[in-house]
C-alpha positions as CSV (number, residue, x, y, z in Angstrom):
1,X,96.6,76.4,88.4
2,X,94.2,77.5,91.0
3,X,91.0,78.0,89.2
4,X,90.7,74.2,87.6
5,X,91.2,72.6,91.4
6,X,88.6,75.2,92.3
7,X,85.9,75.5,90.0
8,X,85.4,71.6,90.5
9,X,85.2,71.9,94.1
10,X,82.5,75.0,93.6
11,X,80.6,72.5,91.3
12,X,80.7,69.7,94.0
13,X,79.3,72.2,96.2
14,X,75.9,73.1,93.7
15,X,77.3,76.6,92.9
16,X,76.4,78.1,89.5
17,X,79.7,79.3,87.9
18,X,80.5,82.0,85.4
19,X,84.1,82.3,84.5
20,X,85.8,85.5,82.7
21,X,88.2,84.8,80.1
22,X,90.2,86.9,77.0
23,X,89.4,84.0,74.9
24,X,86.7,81.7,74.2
25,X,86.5,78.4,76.6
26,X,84.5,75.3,76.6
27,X,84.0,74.6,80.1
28,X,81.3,72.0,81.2
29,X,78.6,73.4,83.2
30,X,80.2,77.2,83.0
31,X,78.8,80.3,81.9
32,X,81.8,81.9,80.0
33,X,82.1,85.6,78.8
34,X,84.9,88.1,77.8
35,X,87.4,90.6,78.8
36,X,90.0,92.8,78.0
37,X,92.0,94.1,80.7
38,X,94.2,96.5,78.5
39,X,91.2,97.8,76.4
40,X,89.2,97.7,79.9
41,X,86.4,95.7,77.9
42,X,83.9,93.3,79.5
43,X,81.0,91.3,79.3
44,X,79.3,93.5,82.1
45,X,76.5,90.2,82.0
46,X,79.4,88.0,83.8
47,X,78.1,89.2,86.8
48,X,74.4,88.7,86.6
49,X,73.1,86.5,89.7
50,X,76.8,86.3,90.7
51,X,77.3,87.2,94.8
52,X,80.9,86.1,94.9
53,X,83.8,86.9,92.9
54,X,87.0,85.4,93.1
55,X,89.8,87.0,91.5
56,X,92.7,85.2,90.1
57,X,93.8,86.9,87.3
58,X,97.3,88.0,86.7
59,X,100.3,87.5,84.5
60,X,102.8,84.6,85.1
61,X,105.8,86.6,87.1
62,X,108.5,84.1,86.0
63,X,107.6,83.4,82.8
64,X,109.8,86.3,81.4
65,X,112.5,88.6,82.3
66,X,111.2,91.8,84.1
67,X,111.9,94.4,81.4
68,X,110.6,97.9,82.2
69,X,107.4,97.0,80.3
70,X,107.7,93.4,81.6
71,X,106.9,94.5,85.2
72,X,104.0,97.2,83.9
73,X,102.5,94.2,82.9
74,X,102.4,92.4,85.8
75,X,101.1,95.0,87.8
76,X,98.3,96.4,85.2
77,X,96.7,93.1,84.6
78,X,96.4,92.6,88.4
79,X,95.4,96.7,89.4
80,X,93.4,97.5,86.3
81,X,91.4,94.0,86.2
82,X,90.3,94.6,89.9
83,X,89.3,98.3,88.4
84,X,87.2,97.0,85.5
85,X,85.5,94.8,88.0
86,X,84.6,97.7,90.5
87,X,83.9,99.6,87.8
88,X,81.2,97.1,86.4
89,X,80.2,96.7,89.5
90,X,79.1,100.6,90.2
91,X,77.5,101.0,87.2
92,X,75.9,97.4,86.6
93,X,72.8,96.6,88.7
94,X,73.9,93.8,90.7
95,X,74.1,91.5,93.9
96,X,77.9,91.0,94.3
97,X,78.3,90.7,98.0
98,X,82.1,89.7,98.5
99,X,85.6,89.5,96.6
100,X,88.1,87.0,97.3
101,X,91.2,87.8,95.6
102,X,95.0,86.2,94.7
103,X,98.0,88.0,96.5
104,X,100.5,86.7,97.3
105,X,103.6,86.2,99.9
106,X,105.7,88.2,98.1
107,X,104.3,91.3,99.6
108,X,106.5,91.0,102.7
109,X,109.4,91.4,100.6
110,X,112.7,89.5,101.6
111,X,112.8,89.4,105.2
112,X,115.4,87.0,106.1
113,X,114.5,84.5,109.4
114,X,111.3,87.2,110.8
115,X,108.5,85.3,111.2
116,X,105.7,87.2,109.5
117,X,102.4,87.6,109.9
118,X,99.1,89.7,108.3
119,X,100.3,92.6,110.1
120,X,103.7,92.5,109.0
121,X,104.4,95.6,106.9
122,X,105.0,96.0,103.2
123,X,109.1,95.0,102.1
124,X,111.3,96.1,99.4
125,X,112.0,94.9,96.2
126,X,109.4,94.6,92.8
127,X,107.3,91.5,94.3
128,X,106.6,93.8,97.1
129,X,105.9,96.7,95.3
130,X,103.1,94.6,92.9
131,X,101.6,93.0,95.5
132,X,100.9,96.0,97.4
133,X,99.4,98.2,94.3
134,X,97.4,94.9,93.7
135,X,96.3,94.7,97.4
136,X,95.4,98.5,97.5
137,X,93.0,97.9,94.3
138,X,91.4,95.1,96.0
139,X,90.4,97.2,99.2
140,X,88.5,99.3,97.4
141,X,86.2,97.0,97.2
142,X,85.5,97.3,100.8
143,X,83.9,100.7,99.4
144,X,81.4,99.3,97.6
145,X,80.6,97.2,101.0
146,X,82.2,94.1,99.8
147,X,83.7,91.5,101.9
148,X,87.0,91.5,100.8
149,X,89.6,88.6,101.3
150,X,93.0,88.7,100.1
151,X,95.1,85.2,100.1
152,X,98.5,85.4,100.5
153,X,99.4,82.5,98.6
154,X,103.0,80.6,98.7
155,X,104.9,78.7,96.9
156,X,101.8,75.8,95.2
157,X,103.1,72.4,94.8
158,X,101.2,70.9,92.2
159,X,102.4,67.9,89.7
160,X,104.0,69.2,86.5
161,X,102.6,72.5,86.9
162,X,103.7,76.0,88.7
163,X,107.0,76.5,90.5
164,X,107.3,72.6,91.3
165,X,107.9,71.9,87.8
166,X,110.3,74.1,87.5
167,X,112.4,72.8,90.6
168,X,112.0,69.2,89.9
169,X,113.1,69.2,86.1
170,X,116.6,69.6,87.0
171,X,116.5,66.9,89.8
172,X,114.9,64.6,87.5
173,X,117.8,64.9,85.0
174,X,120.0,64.2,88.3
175,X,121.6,68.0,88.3
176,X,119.3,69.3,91.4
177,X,121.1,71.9,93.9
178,X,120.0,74.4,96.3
179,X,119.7,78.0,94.9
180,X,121.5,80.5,96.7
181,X,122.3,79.7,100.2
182,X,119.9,77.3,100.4
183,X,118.6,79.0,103.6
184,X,115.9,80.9,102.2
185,X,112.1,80.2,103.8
186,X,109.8,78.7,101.0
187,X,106.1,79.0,102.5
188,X,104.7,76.2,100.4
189,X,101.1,74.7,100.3
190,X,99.6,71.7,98.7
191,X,97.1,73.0,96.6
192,X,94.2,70.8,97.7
193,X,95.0,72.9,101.0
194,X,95.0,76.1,98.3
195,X,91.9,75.1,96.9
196,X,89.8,74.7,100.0
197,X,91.3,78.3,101.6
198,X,89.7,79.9,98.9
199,X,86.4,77.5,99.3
200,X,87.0,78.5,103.0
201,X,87.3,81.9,102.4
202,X,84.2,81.9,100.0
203,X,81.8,80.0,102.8
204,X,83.1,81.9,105.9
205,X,81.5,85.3,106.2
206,X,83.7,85.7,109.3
207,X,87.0,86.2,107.3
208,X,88.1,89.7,106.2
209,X,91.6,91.1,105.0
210,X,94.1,89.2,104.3
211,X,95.6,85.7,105.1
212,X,98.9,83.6,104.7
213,X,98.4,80.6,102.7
214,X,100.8,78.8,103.5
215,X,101.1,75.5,105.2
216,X,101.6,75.9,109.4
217,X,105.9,74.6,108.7
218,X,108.0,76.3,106.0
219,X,110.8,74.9,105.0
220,X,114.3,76.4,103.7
221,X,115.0,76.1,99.6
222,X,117.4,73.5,101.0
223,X,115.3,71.5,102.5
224,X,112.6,71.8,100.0
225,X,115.1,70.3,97.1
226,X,116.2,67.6,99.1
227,X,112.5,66.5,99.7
228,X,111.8,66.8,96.2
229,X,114.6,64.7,95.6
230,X,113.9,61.9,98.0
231,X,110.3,61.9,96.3
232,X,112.0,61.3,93.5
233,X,114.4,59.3,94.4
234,X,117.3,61.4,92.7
235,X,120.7,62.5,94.7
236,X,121.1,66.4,95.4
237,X,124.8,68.1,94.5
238,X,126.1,69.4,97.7
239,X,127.2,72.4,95.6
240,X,124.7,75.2,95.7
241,X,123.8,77.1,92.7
242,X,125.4,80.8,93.9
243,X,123.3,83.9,94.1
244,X,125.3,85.6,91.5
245,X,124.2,83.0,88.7
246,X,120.6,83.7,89.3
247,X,121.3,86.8,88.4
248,X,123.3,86.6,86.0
249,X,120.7,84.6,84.3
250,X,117.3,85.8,85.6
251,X,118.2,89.5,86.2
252,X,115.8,91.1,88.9
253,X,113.4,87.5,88.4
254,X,116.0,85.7,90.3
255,X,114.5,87.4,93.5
256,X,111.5,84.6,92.8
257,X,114.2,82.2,94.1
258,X,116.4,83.8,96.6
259,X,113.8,85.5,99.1
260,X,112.7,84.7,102.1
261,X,109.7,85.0,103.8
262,X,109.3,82.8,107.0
263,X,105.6,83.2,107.2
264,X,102.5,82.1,110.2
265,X,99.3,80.2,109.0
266,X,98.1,81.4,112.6
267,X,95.6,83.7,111.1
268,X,93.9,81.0,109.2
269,X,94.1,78.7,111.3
270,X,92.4,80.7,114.0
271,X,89.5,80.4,111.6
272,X,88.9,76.8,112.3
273,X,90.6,76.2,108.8
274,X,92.3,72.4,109.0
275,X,95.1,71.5,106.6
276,X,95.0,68.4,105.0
277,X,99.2,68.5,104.7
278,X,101.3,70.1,107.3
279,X,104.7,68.3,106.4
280,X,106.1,68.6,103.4
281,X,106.9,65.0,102.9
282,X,103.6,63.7,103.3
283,X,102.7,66.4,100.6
284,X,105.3,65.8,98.1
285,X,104.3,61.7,98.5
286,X,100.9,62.6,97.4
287,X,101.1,64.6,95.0
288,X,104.0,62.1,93.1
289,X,102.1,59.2,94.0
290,X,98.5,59.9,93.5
């Protein structure tokens, strides 16, 4: 979802891109070569004349139910894909400079109303636990004399793709409700604004460690679905869908939905970093109307 909004913007910008995939891609104007994350194969030519790499890679957290195996998953392809790339990097000649990797908000755990910032320690909970094993790979970069920039990232709204899909399907069909409470913090972003954090944190040899990306005003689950559905123009059921039916039906995944993490852009913003939307309306008008 990231990497399509991105490697157009790099391509605007005259970079030359090489893109590592398990599969074989067609992508105009990109150099494409393999991996294998599991097998901790690789191409170790992906990073010839490469100074930057930006790390997305990952599997989908709420694509399926976090089974025991499930959640090994999640956190191998995130730890041991950083590894194979430090370890290509040690033992390839090279001139990789800086790493800018994914994370994500979920690090902070469920924290209620705190407002949270970089410094804010590691929470409770799965999400928390993943993101920090992935964050501690990623500092070992820093090693190697990397930069290293780690993007906290939020909650993406992006048409028909990512978590905003997923809330607006049931609005659509004129069943939308709050989850839980409804009083949980959502740190969204548009992801234009995602898009040029990363090209920010790419282009800015200033920035180190890691960052909220989130928009400057988070919003409540509540507040978020009725925005969706004036956007839509589709009523919301006063009745919240209760905690216990998440769970019911997501297991330990329903934690994607019910946590709250209030957190501060100040960080990036302190960078000189302007967001193109700051209000979630304005966001949720471009993205359905553009």
């Amino acid at each position: 979802m990231i990497g399509k909004d991105l490697l157009l913007a790099l391509q605007n910008e005259g970079h030359t891109i090489s893109v590592l995939s398990r599969k074989r891609l067609k992508l105009p104007g990109v150099q494409v070569h393999l991996w294998d994350v599991y097998r901790q194969k690789i191409d170790v030519a992906c990073i010839d004349g490469v100074d930057t790499i930006v790390h997305l890679a990952g599997e989908n957290i709420a694509t399926k139910k976090w089974t025991k195996e499930r959640k090994e998953q999640l956190i191998d392809s995130r730890v041991r894909s950083t590894e194979l790339l430090y370890k290509t990097i040690r033992e390839t000649p090279n001139q990789v400079k800086k790493i800018i990797s994914a994370s994500a908000v979920g690090y902070y755990g469920d924290c209620g109303d705190e407002i949270l910032t970089e410094t804010h320690q590691n929470g409770y909970g799965f999400l928390a636990e993943c993101c920090e094993q992935w964050e501690n790979a990623v500092d070992q970069g820093e090693q190697l004399g990397l930069r290293v920039v780690k993007i906290r990232t939020g909650f993406i709204l992006k048409h028909d793709e990512g978590g905003l899909a997923a809330m607006d399907k049931p609005i659509r069909f004129f069943v939308g409700s709050p989850l839980g409470n409804g009083l949980q913090w959502v740190p969204w972003i548009h992801y234009k604004d995602i898009t040029n954090i990363y090209m920010e944190a790419i282009n800015n040899s200033n920035m180190r460690g890691a960052y909220n990306a989130c928009a400057p005003y988070p919003v409540t689950n509540q507040t978020l679905t009725k925005s969706i559905g004036d956007a839509l123009n589709r009523p919301i059921w006063p009745v919240k869908v209760p905690e216990t039916v998440l769970t019911t039906i997501l297991g330990e995944m329903s934690a994607v939905a019910l946590m709250s993490t209030n957190t501060s852009a100040q960080k990036l913003l302190d960078t000189g970093f302007a967001f193109s939307f700051t209000q979630l309306d304005n966001a949720l008008k471009d993205i359905y109307t553009s």
